[in-house]
C-alpha positions in Angstrom: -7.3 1.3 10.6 -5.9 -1.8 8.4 -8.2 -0.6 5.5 -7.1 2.8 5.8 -3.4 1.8 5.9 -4.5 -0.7 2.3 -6.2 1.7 0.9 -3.4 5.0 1.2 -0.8 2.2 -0.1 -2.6 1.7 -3.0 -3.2 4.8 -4.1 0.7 6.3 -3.1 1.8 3.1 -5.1 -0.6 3.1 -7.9 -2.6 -0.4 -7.5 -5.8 0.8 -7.8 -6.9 -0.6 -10.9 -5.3 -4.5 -9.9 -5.9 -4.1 -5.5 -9.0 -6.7 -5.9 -7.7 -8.4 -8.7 -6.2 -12.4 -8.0 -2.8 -12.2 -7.3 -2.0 -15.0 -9.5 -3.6 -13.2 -12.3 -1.3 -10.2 -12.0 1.9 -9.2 -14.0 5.1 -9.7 -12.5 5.7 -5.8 -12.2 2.2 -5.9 -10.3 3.3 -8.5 -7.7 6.5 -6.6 -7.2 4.4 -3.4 -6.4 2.1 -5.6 -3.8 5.2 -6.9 -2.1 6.7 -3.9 -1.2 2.9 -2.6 0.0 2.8 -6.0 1.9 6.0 -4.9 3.4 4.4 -1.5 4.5 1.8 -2.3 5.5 2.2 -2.5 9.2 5.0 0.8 9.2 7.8 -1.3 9.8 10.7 0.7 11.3 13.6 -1.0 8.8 12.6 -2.9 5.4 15.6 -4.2 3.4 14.4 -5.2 -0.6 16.4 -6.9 -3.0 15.9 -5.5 -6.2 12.1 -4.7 -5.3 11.5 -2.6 -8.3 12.6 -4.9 -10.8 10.2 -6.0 -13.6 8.4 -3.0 -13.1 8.1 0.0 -15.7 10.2 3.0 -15.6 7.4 5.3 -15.0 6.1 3.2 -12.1 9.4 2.3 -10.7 10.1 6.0 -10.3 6.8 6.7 -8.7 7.9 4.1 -6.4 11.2 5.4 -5.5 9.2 8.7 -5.0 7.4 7.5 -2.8 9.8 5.6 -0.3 11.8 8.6 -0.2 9.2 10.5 0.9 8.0 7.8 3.3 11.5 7.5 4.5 11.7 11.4 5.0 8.6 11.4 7.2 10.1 9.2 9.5 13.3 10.3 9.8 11.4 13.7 10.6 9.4 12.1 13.4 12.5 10.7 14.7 14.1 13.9 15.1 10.9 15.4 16.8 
């Protein structure tokens, strides 16, 4: 189930060419993106982020935004089930 959860988080927040990769070796806009999956990753019911998307690329940072909106759709709709 963990794997599942790792592996749907990588590929919503686009770390599939760096998941295996050192996390040393990364660039910073990389380790940004594996915090917030970190945060995720067990489907927390509140996550507060300073400036999570910072250092990372327009393109991705909108992607990311995408994404927790979406995420944070889906659980206000299961709330209101």
């Amino acid at each position: 189930m963990l794997e599942k959860c790792i592996l749907e988080l990588s590929r919503e927040l686009g770390m599939d060419s760096f998941l295996y990769r050192k996390y040393k070796v990364c660039s910073e806009g990389q380790k940004r993106i594996a915090m917030i999956a970190r945060a995720l990753i067990m489907n927390p019911s509140i996550v507060i982020m300073e400036e999570a998307t910072m250092e990372i690329d327009i393109e991705t940072r909108r992607m990311v935004w995408e994404f927790l909106l979406k995420l944070n759709r889906k659980k206000v709709l299961l709330l209101n089930l």
